[in-house]
N, C-alpha and C positions, 0 to 999 in steps of 0.2 A: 585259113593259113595266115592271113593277115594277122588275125590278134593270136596266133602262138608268136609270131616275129614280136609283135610287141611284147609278151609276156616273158619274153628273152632278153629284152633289153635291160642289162645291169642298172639302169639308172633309173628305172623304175622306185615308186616309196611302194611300203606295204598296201595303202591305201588302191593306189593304182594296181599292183597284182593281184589285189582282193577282189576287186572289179573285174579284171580280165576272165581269173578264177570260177565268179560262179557265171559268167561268161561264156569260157571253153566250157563246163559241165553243162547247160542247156545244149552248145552245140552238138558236143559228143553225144546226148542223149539223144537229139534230135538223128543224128548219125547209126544210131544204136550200136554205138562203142560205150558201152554200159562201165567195163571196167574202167576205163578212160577217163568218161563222165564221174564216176565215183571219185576219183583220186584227184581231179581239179577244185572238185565240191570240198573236199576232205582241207585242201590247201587253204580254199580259200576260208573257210569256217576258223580253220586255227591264226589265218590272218586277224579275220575279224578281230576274234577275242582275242590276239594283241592290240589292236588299235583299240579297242573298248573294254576291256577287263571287266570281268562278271566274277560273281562267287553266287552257290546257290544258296548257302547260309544264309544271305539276304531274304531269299523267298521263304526256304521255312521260317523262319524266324516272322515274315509279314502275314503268314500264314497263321500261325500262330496267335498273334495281335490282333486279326481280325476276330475269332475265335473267342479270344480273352474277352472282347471289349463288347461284344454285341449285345449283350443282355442290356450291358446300363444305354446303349442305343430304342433298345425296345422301348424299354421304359421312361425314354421322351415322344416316342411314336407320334405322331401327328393323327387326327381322326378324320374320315372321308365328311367333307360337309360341302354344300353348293361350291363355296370356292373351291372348291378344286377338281369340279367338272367342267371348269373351263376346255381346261389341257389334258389330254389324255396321250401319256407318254407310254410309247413302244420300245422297251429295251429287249433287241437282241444281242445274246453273249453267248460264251463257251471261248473252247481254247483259238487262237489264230487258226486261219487256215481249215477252219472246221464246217464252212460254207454259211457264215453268218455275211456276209456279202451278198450274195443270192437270194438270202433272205428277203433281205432288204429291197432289192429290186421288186420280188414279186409282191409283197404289200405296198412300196410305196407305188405300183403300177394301181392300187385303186385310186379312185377319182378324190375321194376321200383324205388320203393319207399325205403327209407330205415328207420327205427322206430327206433327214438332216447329214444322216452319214457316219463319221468317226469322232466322235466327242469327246473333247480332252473333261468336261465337264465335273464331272462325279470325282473323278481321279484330283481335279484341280481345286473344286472348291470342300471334297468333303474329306481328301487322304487322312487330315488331320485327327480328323472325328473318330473314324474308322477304325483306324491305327487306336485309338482309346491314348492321343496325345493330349487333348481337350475333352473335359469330362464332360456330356452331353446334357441338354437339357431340353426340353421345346423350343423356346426360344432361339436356342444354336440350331435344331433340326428345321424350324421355321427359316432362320436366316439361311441357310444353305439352298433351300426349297428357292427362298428366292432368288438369291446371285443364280442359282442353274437356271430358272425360268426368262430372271434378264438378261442371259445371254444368250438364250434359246432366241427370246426374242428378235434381240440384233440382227442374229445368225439369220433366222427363218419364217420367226415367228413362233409365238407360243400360242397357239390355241388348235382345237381339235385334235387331232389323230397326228402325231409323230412320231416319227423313230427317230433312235439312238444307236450307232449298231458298235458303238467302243466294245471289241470282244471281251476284252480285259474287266468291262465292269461286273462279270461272276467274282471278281472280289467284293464288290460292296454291295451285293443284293440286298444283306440286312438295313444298310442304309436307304438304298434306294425306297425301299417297300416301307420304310419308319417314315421319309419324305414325301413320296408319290403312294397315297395309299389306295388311288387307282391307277396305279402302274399296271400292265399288262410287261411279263417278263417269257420271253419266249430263247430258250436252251436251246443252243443248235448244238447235238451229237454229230460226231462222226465217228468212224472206224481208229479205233486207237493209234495203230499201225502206222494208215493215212497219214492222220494226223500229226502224229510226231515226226515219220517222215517229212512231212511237207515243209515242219515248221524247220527241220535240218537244210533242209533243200532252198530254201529262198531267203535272199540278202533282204535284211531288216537294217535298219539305221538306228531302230529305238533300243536303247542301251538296256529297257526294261526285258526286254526280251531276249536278251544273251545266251538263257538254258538254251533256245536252239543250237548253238555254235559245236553242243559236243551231244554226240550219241545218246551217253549214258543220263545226263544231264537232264535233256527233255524229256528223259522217261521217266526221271523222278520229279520231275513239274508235271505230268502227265497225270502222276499218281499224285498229288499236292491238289491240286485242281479237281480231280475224282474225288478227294476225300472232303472237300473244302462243299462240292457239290451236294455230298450226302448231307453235312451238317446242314446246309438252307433248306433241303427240302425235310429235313424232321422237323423244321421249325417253323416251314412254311408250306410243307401237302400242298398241295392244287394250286396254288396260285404260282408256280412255276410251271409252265409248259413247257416239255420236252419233244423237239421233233429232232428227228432223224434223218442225218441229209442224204445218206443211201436209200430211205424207204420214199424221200420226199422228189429222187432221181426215179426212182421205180414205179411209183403209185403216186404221181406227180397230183392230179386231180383230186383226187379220194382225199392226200397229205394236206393239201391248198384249201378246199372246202373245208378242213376240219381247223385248218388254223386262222382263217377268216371268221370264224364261228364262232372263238375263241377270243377274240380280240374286240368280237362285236359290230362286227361290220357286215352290210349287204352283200350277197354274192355278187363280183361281177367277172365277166370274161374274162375283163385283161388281164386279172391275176395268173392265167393262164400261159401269158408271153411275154415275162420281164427283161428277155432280150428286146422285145419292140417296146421299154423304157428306156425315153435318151436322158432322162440325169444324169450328172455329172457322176461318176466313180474314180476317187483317188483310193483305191488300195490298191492290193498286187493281185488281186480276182477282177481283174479291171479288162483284161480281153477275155476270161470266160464265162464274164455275163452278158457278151453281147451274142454269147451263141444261145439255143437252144438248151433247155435241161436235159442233159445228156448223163448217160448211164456209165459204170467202169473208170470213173476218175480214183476211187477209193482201192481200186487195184495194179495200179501204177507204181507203185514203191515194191510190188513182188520182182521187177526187171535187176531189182538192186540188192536183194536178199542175200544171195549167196557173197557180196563183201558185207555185210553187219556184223557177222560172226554171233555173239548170243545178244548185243545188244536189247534187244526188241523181246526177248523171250518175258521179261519182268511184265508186259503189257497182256498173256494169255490171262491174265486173271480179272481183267476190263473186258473182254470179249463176250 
């Protein structure tokens, strides 16, 4: 009752009723006033993207460029030699929200691993490359290898077993894999649905991620990202690992011994309990990795089906 009095006060800025906004939608859900919850969600979403303007021509178009530029990338590729079994770099990706968080938790609960988190890294020092702004060479894919490693350093250190978990880096896998050519890349799926929902539902501050703001939006980011997936894997078969974080909920063990296996590391228990990992988590999965891996999060978005209208129907052909 509090914050609808505030969410009434004329002198509120957009910013502030954006806040309130997806605010009252948590409460009302939590209430199971579902339509209620919808229509605050809905406000504040169209807040947002007044305060931060997106267009999605931006992605396809980035989409696109990646696409364009990757071949003359290959063909600077860097080749596996001693140096560079120092570090052995763990990126997990997929879209937001897709439980690449979780991930995270349960590898970096081996004794082994150490969890760096969300890294502006790849995005920072290599978009340029990527993009096919600078035409590549070795030397450009060597010098990128480095700045990532000295800041890896700073951060955490570069040596052994780390992760990466910037979801957003399934845009630069071709880079990544031309740089780290024992990168270990591990895909976290989720339920289409889920996921676009989820990414509608939670207040993001990163302007890169705007498609959530509108329905129709993150279902063609949805479908941008699926297709962007297919191209890495015709070009890279096996060396991208897909795990599924519905089947990784369901067959928790069976999932975890298989992606341990995969990475090349000893089995041990604790991969078992990445809730009893106390590292730090700055994302928005940040209270439900201190629970239990828990089943039925991926069906959480059927409460709110009947307002989408056909929204979500473009996403049966991902299923």
């Amino acid at each position: 009752s509090r914050m609808k009095n505030l969410y009434l006060d004329p002198n509120n800025t957009d910013e502030q009723r954006c806040h309130l906004s997806f605010s009252l939608s948590k409460a009302s859900e939590d209430l199971n006033e579902f339509s209620q919850s919808f229509n605050y969600l809905k406000i504040g979403n169209e807040l947002l993207r007044k305060i931060s303007p997106y267009d999605i021509k931006q992605d396809i178009e980035l989409f696109a460029q990646l696409k364009k530029s990757f071949f003359g990338i290959t063909e600077s590729a860097l080749q596996a030699s001693d140096e560079t079994i120092e570090l052995r770099p763990i990126f997990i990706l997929g879209m937001p929200r897709s439980g690449t968080t979780l991930v995270e938790q349960i590898i970096s609960s081996h004794s082994e691993v150490k969890g760096a988190g969300e890294l502006d890294y790849v995005d920072r020092f290599g978009q340029s490359i990527a993009k096919g702004l600078i035409k590549p060479n070795p030397e450009l894919i060597l010098s990128f290898r480095k700045r990532y490693i000295d800041a890896l350093d700073k951060r955490i250190g570069a040596r052994g077993f780390v992760t990466d978990k910037m979801p957003q880096n399934f845009l630069y896998i071709g880079l990544i894999l031309s740089a780290f050519p024992d990168a270990k890349i591990v895909h976290v799926n989720r339920d289409p649905a889920a996921t676009c929902w989820s990414n509608y539902k939670h207040y993001f501050s990163n302007k890169d991620l705007g498609y959530g703001n509108d329905l129709d939006e993150v279902v063609t980011y949805f479908g941008l990202y699926k297709d962007l997936m297919q191209f890495w894997k015709r070009n890279y078969g096996d060396r991208i690992y897909d795990l599924h974080y519905d089947s990784l909920t369901i067959n928790q063990e069976d999932e975890t011994k298989k992606l341990t296996q995969y990475l090349g590391l000893v089995w041990q228990d604790s991969c078992l309990s990445p809730q009893d990992n106390n590292r730090s988590v700055r994302t928005a999965s940040q209270e439900q990795v201190r629970q239990k891996v828990y089943q039925g999060s991926s069906q959480q978005w059927q409460k709110f089906e009947p307002y989408l209208g056909n929204a979500f129907d473009p996403l049966a052909k991902f299923m």
